[in-house]
N, C-alpha and C positions, 0 to 999 in steps of 0.2 A: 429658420427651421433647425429644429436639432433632433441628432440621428445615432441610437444608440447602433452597434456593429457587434454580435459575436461570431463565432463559430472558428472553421479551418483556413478562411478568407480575410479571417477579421483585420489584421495588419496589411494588406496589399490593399485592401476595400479603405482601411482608413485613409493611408496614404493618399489614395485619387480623392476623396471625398473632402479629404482636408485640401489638398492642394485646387480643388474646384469651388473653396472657402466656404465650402458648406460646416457646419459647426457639429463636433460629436462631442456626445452626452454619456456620462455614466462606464467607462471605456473598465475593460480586465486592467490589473496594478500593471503588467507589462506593456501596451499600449499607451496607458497615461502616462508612464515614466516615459515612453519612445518618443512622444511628442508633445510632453508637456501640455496635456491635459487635464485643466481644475474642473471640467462643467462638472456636475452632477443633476443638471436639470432634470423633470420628466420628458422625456425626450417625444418627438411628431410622428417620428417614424422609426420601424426597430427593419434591422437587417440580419436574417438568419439561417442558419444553413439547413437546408430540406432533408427531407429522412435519408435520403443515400449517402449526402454531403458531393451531388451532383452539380450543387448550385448552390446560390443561394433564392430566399424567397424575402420581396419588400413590401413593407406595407406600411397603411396610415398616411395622413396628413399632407403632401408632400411627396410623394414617394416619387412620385414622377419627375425629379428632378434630381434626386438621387439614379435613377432608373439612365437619366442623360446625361449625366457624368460619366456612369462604367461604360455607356455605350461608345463611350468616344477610344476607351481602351479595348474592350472589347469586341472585336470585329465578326469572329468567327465564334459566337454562341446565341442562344437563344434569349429572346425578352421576351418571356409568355404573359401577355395580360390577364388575367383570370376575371371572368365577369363574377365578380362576389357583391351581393345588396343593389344590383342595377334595377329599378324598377320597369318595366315595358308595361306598353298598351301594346297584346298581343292579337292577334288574329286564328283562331283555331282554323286548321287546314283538315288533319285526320286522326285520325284512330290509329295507334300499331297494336294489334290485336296480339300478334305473340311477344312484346314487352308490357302489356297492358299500359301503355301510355298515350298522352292525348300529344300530340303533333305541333306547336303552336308556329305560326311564323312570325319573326324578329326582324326588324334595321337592320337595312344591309345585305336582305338575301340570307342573312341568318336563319337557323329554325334550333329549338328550343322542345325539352319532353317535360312535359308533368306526369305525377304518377296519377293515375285514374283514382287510385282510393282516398286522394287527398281532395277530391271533386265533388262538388256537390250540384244535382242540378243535368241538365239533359245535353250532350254532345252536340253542338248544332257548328258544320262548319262554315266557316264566315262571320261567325258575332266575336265579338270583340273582347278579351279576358283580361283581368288585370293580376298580375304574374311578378315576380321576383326571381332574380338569375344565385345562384349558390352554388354554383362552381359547370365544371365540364367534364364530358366523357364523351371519349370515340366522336368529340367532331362536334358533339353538338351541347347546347349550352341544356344544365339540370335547372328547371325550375320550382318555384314554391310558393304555394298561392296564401301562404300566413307568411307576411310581409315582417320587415325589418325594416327601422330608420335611425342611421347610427349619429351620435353628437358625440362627445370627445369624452363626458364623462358616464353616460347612459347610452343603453339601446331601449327604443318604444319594439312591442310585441304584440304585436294583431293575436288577439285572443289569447293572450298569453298569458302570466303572472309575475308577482314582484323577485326577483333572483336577486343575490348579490354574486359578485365575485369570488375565486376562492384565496385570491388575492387580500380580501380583506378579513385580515384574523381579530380585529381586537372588536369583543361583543359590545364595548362601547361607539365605535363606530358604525357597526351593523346597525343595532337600535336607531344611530339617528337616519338610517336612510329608511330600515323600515318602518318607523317614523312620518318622513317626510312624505312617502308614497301613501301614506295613508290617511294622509290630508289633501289630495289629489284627487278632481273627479276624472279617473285616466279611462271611465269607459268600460270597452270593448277590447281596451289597450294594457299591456304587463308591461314592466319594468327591469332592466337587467342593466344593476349598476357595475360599473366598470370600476378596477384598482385606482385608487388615487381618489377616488370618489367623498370618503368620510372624511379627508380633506380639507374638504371645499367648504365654503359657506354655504349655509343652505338656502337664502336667498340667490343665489348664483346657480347652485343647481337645480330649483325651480325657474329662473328667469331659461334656464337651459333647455327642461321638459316645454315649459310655455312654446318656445322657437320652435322643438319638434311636431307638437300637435301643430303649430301654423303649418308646418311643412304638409303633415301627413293632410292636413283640408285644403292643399295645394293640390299636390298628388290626385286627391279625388276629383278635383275639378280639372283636371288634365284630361284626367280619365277620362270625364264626361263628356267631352270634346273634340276625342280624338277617334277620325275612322279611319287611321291606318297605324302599320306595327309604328310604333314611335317609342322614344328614350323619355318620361317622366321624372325619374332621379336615378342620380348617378352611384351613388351607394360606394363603397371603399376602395379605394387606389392600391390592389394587390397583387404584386408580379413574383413568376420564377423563373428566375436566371439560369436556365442550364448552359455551364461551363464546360467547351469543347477542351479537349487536351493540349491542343494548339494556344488557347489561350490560358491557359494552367500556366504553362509554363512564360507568357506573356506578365501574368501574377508573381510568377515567379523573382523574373527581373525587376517589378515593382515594388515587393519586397524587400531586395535585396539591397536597396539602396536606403533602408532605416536599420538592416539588422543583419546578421549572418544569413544565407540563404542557400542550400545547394540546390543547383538544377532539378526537376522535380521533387519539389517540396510538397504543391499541392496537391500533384496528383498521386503521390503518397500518403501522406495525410488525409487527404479524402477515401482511399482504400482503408484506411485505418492504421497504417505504420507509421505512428505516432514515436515511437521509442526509437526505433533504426533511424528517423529523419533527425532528432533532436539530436543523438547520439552523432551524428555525421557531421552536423553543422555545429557542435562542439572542437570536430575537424578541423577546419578549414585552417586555422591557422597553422597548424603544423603537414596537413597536403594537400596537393591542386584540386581545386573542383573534381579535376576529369579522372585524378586517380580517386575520388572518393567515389565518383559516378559508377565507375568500373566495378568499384568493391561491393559496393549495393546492389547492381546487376547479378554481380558472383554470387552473395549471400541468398536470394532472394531464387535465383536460379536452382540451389540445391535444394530448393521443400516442390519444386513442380513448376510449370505442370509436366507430369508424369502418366506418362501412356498405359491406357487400359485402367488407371485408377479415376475417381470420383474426379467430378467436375462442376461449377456453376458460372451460369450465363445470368447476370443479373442489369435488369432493364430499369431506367426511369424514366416514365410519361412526364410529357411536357408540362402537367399541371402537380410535379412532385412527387404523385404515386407511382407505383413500385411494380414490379412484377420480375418470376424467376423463370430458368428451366436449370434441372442437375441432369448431369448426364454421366460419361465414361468418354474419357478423354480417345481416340481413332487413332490420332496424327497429330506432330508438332513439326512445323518445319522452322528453324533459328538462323538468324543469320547475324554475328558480330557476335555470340553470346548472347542471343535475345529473341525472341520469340516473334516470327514475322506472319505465322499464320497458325491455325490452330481449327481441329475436324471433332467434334463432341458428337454421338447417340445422346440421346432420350433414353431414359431405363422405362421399360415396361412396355409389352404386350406388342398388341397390330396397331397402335400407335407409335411404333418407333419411327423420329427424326433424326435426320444427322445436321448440325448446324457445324458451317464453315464460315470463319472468322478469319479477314486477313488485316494487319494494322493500317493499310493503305485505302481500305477503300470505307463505304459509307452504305454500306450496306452490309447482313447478313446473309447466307443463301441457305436455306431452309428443304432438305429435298428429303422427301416420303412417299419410298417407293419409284413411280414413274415421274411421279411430281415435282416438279420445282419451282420454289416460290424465293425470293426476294426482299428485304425487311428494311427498309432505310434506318439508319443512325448515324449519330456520327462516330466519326474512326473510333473502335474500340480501344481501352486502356487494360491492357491484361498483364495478369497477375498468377502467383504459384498456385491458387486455389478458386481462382474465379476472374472475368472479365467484367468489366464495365463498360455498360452503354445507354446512350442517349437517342429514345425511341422516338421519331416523331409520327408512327403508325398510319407510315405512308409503305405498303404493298405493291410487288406486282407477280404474278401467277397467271400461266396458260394454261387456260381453258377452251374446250373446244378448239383448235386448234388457233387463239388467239390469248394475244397475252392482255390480263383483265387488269388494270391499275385502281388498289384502293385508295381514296383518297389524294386522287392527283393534285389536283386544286391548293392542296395545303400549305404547299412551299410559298407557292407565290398568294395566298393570303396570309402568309405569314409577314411577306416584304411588301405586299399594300399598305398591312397595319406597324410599318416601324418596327416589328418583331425582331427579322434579321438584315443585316445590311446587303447594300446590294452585292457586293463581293462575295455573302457568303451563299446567296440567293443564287449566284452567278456558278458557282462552285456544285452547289445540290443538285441543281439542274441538272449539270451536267452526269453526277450519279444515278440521278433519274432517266438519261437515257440509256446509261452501262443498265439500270433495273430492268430495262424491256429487251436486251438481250437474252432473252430463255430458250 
């Protein structure tokens, strides 16, 4: 297996990776000089850092061995699997009339939405649908009924067409794939060649399509077979890593032992002070970690956060995506030179919230009005112009005079399925009972 690694993790991620003799591929000039790296293979699996630079996100060939490498350093973060290309034999249960989606149920006690408009054919619940997973939301897995079956240098497309890559620039390699696709009786079936592809010989990436169409007449006779939710194909090994602070600085020390490093490196770097970090650990030689630590604190201190001015609360879901709230800073309370809690409004109207932020705990407290609600994360990482956090859109809120818990269940399938360890399972829980204090 070979495992190309970029982003703000890249050198702490090599480090475990290579030292668990996994092989990397293709590395930045500083990496390949740190540890004397020649590959340049096309690499199995790529590691890279997700839009917030909350984690990182793995995928491809292997991944999953990659995936139990970091787990062994990383104790306290998350390993989200994401069902991407999974095929089921689903079970239709219901109708959700105000998302306009059909309901399906999954393996496991899972349940699964398709969009209605993508449906052809009469609701009947009980019969049996053959379905593809393409990612998740709020819990439950999105599905899509024009399938996908991935090989290393193509994807086949249920009613699809022939695509290339935008990877592949040179019009003599286009030609010969749109070429090869069109000496192919591919059907009902499109073609989406992948980079690397013109490549290939093209006796090899037809011997490739042939293995796929055997697959996809597998598939269908699975289908035909099966009268409960079951797993058909397994489709693409793609996780995201969200990295708790606690273990930031775990990376930290990893780091540290190929190259210069001061104590939060990445969980500055991941906020985006790229220049104050590099700039610091140019330091070290000439002062102590703890007087440089001091001086960052100081600098970083004088742009905020500042009371009564703008603020932003910035979130990232377990599966990468992103969401904000701005607001106007209330209250800052500091202790050491540092910021130990922090009180934000909402700007606008009869929806104002006030969000309370303390770095100690694993939740947010959310109150509008009489109301109080509860937000699990984990411990925020804040900054002169905004916070960071890691949402797992686990809620708790009283109503009627009872406190309503969203998504309870989540923690603990999260530690059924290897997500998180039991320490850190053991640890949430417990915030989970501080959340039903309302």
């Amino acid at each position: 297996m070979k495992v190309k690694v970029r982003g703000v993790y890249s050198t702490a991620v090599t480090k475990i990776l290579t030292d668990a003799g996994i092989e990397i591929t293709q590395p930045a000039e500083a990496i390949k000089s740190a540890f004397n790296i020649k590959s340049d293979d096309r690499p199995d699996v790529m590691v890279e850092d997700i839009e917030s630079r909350q984690g990182v996100y793995v995928f491809g060939n292997g991944a999953k061995g990659v995936i139990d490498a970091l787990k062994k350093h990383l104790k306290f973060s998350i390993f989200y699997k994401e069902e991407v290309g999974k095929i089921y034999c689903g079970i239709i249960k219901n109708v959700d009339q105000k998302s306009q989606s059909i309901i399906i149920s999954l393996p496991d006690e899972e349940e699964g939405t398709l969009d209605m408009k993508s449906f052809w054919g009469y609701v009947k619940p009980g019969s049996k649908i053959l379905i593809q997973a393409k990612g998740s939301y709020d819990g439950k897995i999105m599905l899509s009924n024009q399938l996908r079956i991935f090989g290393d240098d193509v994807i086949l497309i249920k009613n699809g067409f022939t695509k290339i890559s935008r990877g592949v620039h040179s019009s003599e390699g286009r030609d010969k794939l749109y070429d090869i696709a069109k000496g192919l009786n591919l059907k009902d079936w499109g073609i989406l060649w992948m980079q690397g592809a013109e490549e290939k010989d093209p006796e090899v990436l037809k011997e490739e399509l042939s293995k796929l169409q055997e697959e996809e007449k597998q598939i269908s006779e699975k289908f035909e077979s099966c009268n409960e939710p079951s797993v058909i194909y397994q489709g693409l090994d793609k996780y995201f890593v969200l990295i708790s602070k606690k273990d930031k600085y775990k990376l930290d020390e990893i780091r540290g032992t190929v190259m210069p490093t001061v104590r939060g490196h990445h969980s500055l770097k991941s906020a985006g002070y790229t220049i104050l970090t590099d700039l610091s650990e140019m330091m070290l030689d000439k002062y102590s970690e703890q007087e440089i630590i001091e001086k960052i604190s100081s600098v970083l201190a004088r742009y905020g956060p500042v009371k009564d001015k703008m603020y932003r609360l910035n979130f990232a879901r377990l599966n990468g995506t992103t969401f904000k709230m701005d607001g106007i800073v209330r209250d800052i309370e500091m202790e050491k030179g540092e910021v130990k809690s922090l009180s934000m409004s909402s700007v606008g109207g009869w929806d104002e919230k006030t969000y309370h932020i303390d770095v100690e705990d694993n939740f947010v407290v959310i109150k509008k009005g009489e109301s109080t609600e509860k937000l699990m994360v984990l411990k925020p990482e804040i900054f002169p112009k905004f916070s960071k956090f890691i949402s797992l859109d686990v809620s708790s809120k009283l109503e009627n005079g009872e406190v309503a818990i969203k998504n309870e269940d989540r923690i603990k399938k999260l530690a059924d399925k290897g997500e998180i360890s039991k320490e850190f399972f053991e640890s949430l829980s417990e915030s989970l009972k501080k959340m039903k204090e309302l």
